[in-house]
N, C-alpha and C positions, 0 to 999 in steps of 0.2 A: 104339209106335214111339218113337224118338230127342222127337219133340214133345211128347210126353204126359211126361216125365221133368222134374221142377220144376229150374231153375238151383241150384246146392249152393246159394249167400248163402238162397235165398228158401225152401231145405227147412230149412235152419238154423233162419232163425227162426220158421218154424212149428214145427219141436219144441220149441224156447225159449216159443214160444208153450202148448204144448202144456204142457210141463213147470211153467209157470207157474199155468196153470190146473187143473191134478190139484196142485197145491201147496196153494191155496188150500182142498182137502180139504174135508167138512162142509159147507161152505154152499151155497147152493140153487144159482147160479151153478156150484160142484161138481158137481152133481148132475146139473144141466141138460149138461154138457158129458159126461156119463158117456151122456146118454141120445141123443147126437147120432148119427144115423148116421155108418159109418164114412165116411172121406174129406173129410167137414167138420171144420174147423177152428177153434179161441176167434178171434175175431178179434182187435186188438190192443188197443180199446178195454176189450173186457169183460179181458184179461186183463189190463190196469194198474189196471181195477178190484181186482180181486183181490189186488192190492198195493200200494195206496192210493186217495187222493181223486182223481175226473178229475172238470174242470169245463169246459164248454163254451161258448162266447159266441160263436154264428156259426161260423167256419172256425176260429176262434182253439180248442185246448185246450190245459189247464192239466193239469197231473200233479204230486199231489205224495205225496211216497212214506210209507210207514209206516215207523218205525223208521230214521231216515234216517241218524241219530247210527253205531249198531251197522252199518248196511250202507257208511258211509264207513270204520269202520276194518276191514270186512271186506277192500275195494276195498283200503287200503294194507297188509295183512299178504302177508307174501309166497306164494307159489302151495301149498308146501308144507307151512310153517305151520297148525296147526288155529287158528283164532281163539280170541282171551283166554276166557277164564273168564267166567259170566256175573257175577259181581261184579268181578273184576278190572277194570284200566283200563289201556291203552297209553300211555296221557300221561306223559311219565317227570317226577320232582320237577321241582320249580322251586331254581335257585340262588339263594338270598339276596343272596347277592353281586350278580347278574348285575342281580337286584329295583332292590338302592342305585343301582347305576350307572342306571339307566333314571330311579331318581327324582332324581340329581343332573343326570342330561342334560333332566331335565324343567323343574327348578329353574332351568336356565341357560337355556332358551328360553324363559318363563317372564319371565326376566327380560330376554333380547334383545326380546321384541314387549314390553313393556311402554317399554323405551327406542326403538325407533321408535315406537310410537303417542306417546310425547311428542315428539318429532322431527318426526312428520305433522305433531300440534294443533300445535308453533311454527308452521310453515313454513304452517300454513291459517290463523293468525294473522295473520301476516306478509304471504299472499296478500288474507286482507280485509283487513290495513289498507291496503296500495296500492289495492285495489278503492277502497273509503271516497273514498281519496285522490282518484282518476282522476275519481269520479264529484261530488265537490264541487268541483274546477278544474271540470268543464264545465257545472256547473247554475251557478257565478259569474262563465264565461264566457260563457253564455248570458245572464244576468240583466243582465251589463253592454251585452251587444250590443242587448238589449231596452231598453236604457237610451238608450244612444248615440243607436240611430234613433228614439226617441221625441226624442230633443233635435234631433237633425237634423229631425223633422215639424215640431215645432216651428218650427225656424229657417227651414224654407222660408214656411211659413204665415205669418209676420213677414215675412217678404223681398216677401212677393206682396203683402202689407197696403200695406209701405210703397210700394212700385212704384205699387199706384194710387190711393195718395195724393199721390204727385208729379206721377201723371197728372192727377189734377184740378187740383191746383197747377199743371199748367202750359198750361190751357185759356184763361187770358187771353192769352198771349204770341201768339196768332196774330193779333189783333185790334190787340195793341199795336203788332207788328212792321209792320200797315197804316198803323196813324196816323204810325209813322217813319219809313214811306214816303213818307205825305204831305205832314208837315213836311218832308220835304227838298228833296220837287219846291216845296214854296213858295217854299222859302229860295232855290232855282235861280234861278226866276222873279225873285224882289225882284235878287238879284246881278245879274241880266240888264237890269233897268232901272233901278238903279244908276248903269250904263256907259254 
C-alpha cells in the first residue's frame, strides 16, 4: 500500500547510503553489507565509517573524512567537469605582484600598531602618574589630619589639666568669701555704736 512506500528524501538517502557502502568495496564491512538480507540497509554510522574516522562521546559524534583535501575540490569543479588530474592542482599561480602589495600593506600595519602601542604605553604612563599623584595628596592628607587631631587631643588634655588646676586654686575662696562676710557684719556693728 501507499504506507509501506519510503518518502523520496529518506529512499535517497538510503541508496546514497547504499552506494556508499558497496564503495567502500574489499573490506569486511563490504562484505558484511553483501551478506545482509535484502531490505536492510548500512546504517549511517557504518557507512561514514567507510569513508573516514567516526568518534563518539555520548550523543556527541565526530566525522572526519578521508581525503578531504581531493573531495573539497571535487565539491568546487563544476558538475560537468571530470576532476583535475591526479598530479595536477586547481590552485591557479600566485602574482608576485599581488605577494609585494600584501607584504607593503603588512609593513604599514606593522607599523600603525606599533605607533599606537606607543600611544597606549604614553597615555598608561600618564594614567600612573596621576594615579601616583592622587594617591600621595591623600596618604599626606591623611597623615596631616592624623596630625591635627593628635594636636587637638593634646590641646584638650591640657585644657582639662589646667581647669582643675584652677579648681583647686580656687577651693580657699569659699572660706575666704565667709571671713569677708564677717568682717563686715563687725564693721556694721562697731559703726552702729559709734553713733
Amino acid at each position: 500500500g501507499p504506507a509501506a512506500e519510503p518518502p523520496e528524501g529518506r529512499g535517497r538517502d538510503e541508496r546514497s547510503l547504499e552506494a556508499l557502502s558497496l564503495a567502500g568495496g574489499g573490506g569486511a564491512a563490504a562484505a558484511a553489507g553483501r551478506q545482509l538480507p535484502e531490505g536492510r540497509r548500512a546504517t549511517l554510522a557504518s557507512a561514514l565509517e567507510l569513508e573516514g574516522t567516526v568518534l563518539r562521546e555520548g550523543r556527541l559524534t565526530q566525522f572526519v573524512a578521508n581525503n578531504l583535501e581531493r573531495r573539497i575540490r571535487l565539491s568546487g569543479a563544476p558538475r560537468g567537469e571530470p576532476p583535475a588530474g591526479g598530479g595536477g592542482s586547481s590552485i591557479p599561480a600566485i602574482d608576485p605582484g599581488a605577494l609585494q602589495d600584501v607584504v607593503a600593506l603588512a609593513g604599514q600595519v606593522a607599523a600603525q600598531v606599533d605607533e599606537l602601542l606607543r600611544n597606549v604605553h604614553c597615555g598608561l604612563q600618564a594614567l600612573t602618574a596621576l594615579s601616583v599623584g592622587c594617591i600621595q595628596t591623600y596618604r599626606d592628607g591623611v597623615e596631616s589630619l592624623g596630625e591635627a587631631a593628635d594636636l587637638s587631643i593634646r590641646a584638650m588634655y591640657a585644657l582639662v589639666a589646667r581647669c582643675e588646676e584652677l579648681d583647686r586654686a580656687m577651693q580657699p575662696v569659699p572660706a575666704l568669701a565667709k571671713r569677708i562676710r564677717d568682717m563686715k557684719g563687725t564693721l556694721e556693728r562697731l559703726e552702729g555704736l559709734c553713733k
